[in-house]
C-alpha positions in Angstrom: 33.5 -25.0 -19.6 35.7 -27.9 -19.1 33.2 -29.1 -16.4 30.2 -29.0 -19.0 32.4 -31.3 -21.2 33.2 -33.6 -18.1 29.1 -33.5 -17.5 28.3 -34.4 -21.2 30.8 -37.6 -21.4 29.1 -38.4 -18.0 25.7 -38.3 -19.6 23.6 -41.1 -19.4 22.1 -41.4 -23.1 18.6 -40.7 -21.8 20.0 -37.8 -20.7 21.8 -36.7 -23.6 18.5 -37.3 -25.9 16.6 -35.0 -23.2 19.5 -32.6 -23.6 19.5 -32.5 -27.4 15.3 -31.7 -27.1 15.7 -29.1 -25.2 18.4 -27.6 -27.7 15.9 -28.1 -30.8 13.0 -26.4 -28.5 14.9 -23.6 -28.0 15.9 -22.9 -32.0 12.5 -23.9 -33.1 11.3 -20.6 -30.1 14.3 -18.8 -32.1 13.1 -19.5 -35.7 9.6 -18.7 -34.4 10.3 -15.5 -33.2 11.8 -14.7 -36.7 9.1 -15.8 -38.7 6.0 -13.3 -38.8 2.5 -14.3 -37.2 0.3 -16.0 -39.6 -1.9 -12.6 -39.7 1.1 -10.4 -40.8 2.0 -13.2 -43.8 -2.0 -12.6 -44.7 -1.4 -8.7 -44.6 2.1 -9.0 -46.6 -0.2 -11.3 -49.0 -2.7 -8.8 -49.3 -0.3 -6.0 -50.6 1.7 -8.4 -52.7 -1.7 -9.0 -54.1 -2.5 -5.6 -54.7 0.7 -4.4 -56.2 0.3 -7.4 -58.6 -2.8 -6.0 -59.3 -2.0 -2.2 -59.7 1.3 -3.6 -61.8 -1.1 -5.6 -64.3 -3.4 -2.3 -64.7 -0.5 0.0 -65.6 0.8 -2.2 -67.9 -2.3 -2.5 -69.3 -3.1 1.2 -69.3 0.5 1.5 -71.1 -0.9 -0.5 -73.9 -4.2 1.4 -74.4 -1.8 4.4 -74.5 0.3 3.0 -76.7 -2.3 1.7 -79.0 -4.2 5.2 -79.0 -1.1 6.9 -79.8 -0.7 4.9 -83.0 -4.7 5.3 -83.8 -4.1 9.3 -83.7 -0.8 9.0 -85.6 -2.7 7.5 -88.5 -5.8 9.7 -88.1 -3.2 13.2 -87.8 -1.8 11.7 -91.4 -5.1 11.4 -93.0 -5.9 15.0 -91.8 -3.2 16.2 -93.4 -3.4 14.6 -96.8 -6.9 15.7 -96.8 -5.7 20.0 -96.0 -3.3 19.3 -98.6 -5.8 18.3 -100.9 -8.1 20.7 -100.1 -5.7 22.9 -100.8 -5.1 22.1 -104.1 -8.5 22.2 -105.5 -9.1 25.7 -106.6 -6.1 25.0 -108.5 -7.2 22.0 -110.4 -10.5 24.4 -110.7 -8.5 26.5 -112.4 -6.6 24.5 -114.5 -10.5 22.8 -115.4 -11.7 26.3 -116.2 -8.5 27.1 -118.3 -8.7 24.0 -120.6 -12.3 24.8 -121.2 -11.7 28.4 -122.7 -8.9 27.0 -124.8 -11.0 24.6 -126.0 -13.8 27.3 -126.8 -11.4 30.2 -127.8 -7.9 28.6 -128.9 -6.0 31.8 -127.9 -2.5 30.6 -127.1 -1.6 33.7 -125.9 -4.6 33.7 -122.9 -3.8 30.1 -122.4 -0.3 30.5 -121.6 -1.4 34.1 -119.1 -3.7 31.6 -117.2 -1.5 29.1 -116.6 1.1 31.2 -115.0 -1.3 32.5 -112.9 -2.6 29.2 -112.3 1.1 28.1 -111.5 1.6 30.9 -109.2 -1.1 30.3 -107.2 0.1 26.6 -106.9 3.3 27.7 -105.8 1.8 30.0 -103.3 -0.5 27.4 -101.9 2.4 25.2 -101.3 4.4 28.1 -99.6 1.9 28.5 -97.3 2.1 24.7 -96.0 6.1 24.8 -95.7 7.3 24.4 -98.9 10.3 26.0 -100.4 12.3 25.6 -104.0 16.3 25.0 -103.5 18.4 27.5 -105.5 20.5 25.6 -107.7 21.7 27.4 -110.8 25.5 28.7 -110.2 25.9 28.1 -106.8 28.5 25.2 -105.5 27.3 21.8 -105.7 26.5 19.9 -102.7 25.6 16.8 -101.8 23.6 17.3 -99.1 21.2 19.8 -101.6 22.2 18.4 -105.2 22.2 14.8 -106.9 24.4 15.6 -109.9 23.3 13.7 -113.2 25.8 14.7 -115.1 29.0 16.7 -115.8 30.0 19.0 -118.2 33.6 20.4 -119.1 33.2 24.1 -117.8 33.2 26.9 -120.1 35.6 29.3 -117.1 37.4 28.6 -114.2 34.7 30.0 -112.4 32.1 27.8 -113.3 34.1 24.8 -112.2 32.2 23.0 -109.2 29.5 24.9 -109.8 26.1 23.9 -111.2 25.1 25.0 -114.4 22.2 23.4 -115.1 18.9 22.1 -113.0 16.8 19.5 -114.8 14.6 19.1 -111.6 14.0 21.6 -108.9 14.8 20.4 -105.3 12.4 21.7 -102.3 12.6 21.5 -99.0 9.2 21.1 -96.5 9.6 22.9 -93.1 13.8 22.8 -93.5 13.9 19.4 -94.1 14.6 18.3 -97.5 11.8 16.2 -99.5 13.5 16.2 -103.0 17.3 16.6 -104.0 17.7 19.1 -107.1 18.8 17.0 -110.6 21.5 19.4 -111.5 24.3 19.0 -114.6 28.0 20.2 -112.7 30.7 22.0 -114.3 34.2 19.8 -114.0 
């Protein structure tokens, strides 16, 4: 080693620039060996290329999912409304057919028979889509079932915290609840 430096101060600077050639030859063979032929960069560019492209068409495919998703959301609401609706008509039927054999009869008494049949078969159609009344009327009062309106002084100990009254019937649609009951509390 010492004789390489003794060589080098001895260099001739002709020699020393052939020298320091030689040394860059040799790294640019090294960095060339590193660096992938010209047709592996075209095949590494050719998959980039088409992973781009299968990326893009996902994404895209994503959106049209997305998109159709939110089209049938809307549409499975609609459908619903109208089975609801549908639903319902015999009873407005009946309530049409009731009015018009007051109107022809004025009998109070068959008036008041048809609407509670008319109101029970409204209650039944609603039943059968999920529908269910909350029982109020002298149970404890909670706020998760109840929205008290008012409160009364208590006429026992018993009735204290308890509801008394309902001005407006709660009701729950497939156990999850669509209207809180109006109730009056006992304090």
């Amino acid at each position: 080693m010492v004789e390489e430096m003794e060589q080098n101060e001895q260099q001739t600077p002709v020699e020393e620039a052939t020298a320091t050639s030689e040394n860059k030859t040799e790294r640019q063979e090294e960095v060339t060996a590193d660096t992938p032929p010209t047709d592996e960069m075209t095949e590494l560019k050719n998959e980039l290329a088409a992973q781009k492209d299968k990326y893009v068409r996902l994404f895209a495919e994503f959106d049209n999912f997305k998109r159709r998703s939110a089209k049938e959301r809307l549409e499975l609401i609609k459908v619903a409304g109208q089975e609801i609706v549908r639903e319902l008509l015999p009873v407005l039927d009946d309530i049409q057919r009731a009015e018009k054999a007051y109107a022809q009869d004025q009998n109070a008494e068959n008036f008041a028979s048809g609407a509670r049949l008319i109101l029970e078969k409204l209650q039944k159609s609603l039943q059968s889509k999920g529908l269910k009344p909350l029982e109020s009327i002298g149970k404890e009062f909670n706020i998760e079932f109840h929205e008290a309106i008012a409160e009364v002084p208590a006429a026992s100990e018993e009735q204290k915290g308890k509801i008394i009254d309902e001005v407006e019937s709660g009701y729950m649609l497939n156990d999850t609840i669509i209207r809180y009951a109006k109730v009056v509390v006992g304090k």
